[in-house]
N, C-alpha and C positions, 0 to 999 in steps of 0.2 A: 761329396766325393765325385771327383769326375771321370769318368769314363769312357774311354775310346774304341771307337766300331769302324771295322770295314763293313760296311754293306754292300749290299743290291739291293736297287727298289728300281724297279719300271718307271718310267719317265716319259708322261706323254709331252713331247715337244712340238708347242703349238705352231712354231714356224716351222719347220717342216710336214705337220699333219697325222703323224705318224706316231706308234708309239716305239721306243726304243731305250733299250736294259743301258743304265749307265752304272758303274761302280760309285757308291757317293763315300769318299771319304768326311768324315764328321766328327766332330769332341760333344759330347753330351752330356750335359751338367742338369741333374736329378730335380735341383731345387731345392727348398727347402719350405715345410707345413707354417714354418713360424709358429708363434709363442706366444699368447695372450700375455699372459703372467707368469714368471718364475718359480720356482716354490720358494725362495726367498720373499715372494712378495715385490718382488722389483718388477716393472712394465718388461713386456716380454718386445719384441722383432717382429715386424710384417713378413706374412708369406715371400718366398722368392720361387717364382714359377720356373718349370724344366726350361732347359734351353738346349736350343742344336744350331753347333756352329759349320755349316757348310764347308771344307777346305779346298777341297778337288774333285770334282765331277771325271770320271774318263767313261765315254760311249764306247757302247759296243764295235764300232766302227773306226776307234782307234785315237780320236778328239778330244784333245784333254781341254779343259773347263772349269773356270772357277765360279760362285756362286753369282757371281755380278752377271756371266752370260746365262743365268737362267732367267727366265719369266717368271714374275711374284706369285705367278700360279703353280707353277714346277717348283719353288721355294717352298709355297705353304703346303705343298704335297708331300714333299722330303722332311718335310720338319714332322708335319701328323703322321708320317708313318713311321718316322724315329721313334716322335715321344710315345705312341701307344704300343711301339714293339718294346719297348723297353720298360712303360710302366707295367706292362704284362709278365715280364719277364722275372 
């Protein structure tokens, strides 16, 4: 099932120094546990891990943004605060 969030997460932007609120628009997809075996007996599916697809970033400051201008570090910050507000949830 996939499901769609507006957010707010904090965003430290390492080129500027600073930290600053950006709105991250995002599609987040759950994943799935996978399946050893069937109850048929037939070989079951490998896990498929959460995913979160960054769409548009807008800064507080009014700068819209897509995920390519974030830093891999500002990426892997918006995706772990996705996936654990949501497995939480």
């Amino acid at each position: 099932m996939t499901r769609r969030h507006r957010l707010i997460v904090p965003v430290m932007l390492e080129r500027a120094g600073e930290e600053v609120e950006a709105e991250v628009v995002c599609t987040y997809h759950p994943g799935d546990p996978g399946c050893r075996t069937q109850r048929n007996g037939d070989p079951g599916w490998p896990p498929d891990p959460a995913q979160v697809e960054i769409e548009e970033v807008r800064r507080a400051d009014g700068v819209v943004a897509s995920a390519r201008d974030l830093t891999d570090k500002e990426v892997g910050y918006v995706e772990d605060f996705v996936c654990d507000l949501m497995e939480d949830a």
